[in-house]
C-alpha positions in Angstrom: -18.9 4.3 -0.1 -20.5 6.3 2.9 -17.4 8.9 4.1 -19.0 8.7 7.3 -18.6 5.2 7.8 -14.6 4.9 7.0 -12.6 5.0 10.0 -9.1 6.7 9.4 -5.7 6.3 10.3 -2.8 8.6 10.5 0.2 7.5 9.0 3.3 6.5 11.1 5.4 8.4 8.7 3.1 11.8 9.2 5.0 14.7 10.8 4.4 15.9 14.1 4.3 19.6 13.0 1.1 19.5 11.0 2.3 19.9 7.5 2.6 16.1 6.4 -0.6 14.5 7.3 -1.7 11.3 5.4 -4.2 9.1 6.7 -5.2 6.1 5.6 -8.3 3.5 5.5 -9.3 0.4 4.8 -12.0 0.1 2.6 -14.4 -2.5 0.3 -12.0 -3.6 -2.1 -8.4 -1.6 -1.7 -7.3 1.3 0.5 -8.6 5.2 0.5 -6.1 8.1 1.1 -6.5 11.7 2.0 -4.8 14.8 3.7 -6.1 14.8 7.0 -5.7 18.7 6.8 -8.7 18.6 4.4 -11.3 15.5 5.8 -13.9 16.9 3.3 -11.6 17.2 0.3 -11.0 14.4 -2.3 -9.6 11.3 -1.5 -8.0 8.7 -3.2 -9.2 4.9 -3.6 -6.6 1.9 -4.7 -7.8 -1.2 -5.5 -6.1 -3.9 -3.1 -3.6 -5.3 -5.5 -2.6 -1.7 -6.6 -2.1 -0.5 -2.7 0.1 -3.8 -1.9 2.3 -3.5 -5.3 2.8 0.0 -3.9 3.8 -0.4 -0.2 5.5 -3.8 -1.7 7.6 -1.6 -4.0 8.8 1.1 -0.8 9.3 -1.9 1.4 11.6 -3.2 -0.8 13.5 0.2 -1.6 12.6 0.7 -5.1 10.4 3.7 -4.4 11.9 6.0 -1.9 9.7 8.0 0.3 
C-alpha cells in the first residue's frame, strides 16, 4: 500500500478544535485509520468485514462512541 496514493477523509464526528481528528480511507481490502494530527505516523488497516462489524455494532448502539 503506497501512503501517497490513499486519499483521506475526515471523520464527521472529528471536532472542530483540533484535538479529535480521525480520518479515514478506503483501501484494497478494508478501511485505514489515522490521526490526521500525525499524517506520517502509524495507521491502522481493517479488513472489510472487520470495519462493517464495527461501524454495524455503533450504528446499532452497542458500542457507544
Amino acid at each position: 500500500m503506497d501512503r501517497d496514493d490513499i486519499q483521506w477523509f475526515k471523520s464527521s464526528y472529528s471536532g472542530g478544535s483540533g484535538t479529535e481528528c480521525v480520518e479515514v480511507a478506503r483501501i484494497a481490502g478494508g478501511t485505514a485509520v489515522r490521526d490526521s494530527k500525525d499524517p506520517l505516523g502509524p495507521l491502522l488497516a481493517f479488513p472489510a468485514e472487520a470495519w462493517n462489524g464495527f461501524t454495524g455494532a455503533v450504528r446499532d448502539g452497542d458500542i457507544s462512541c
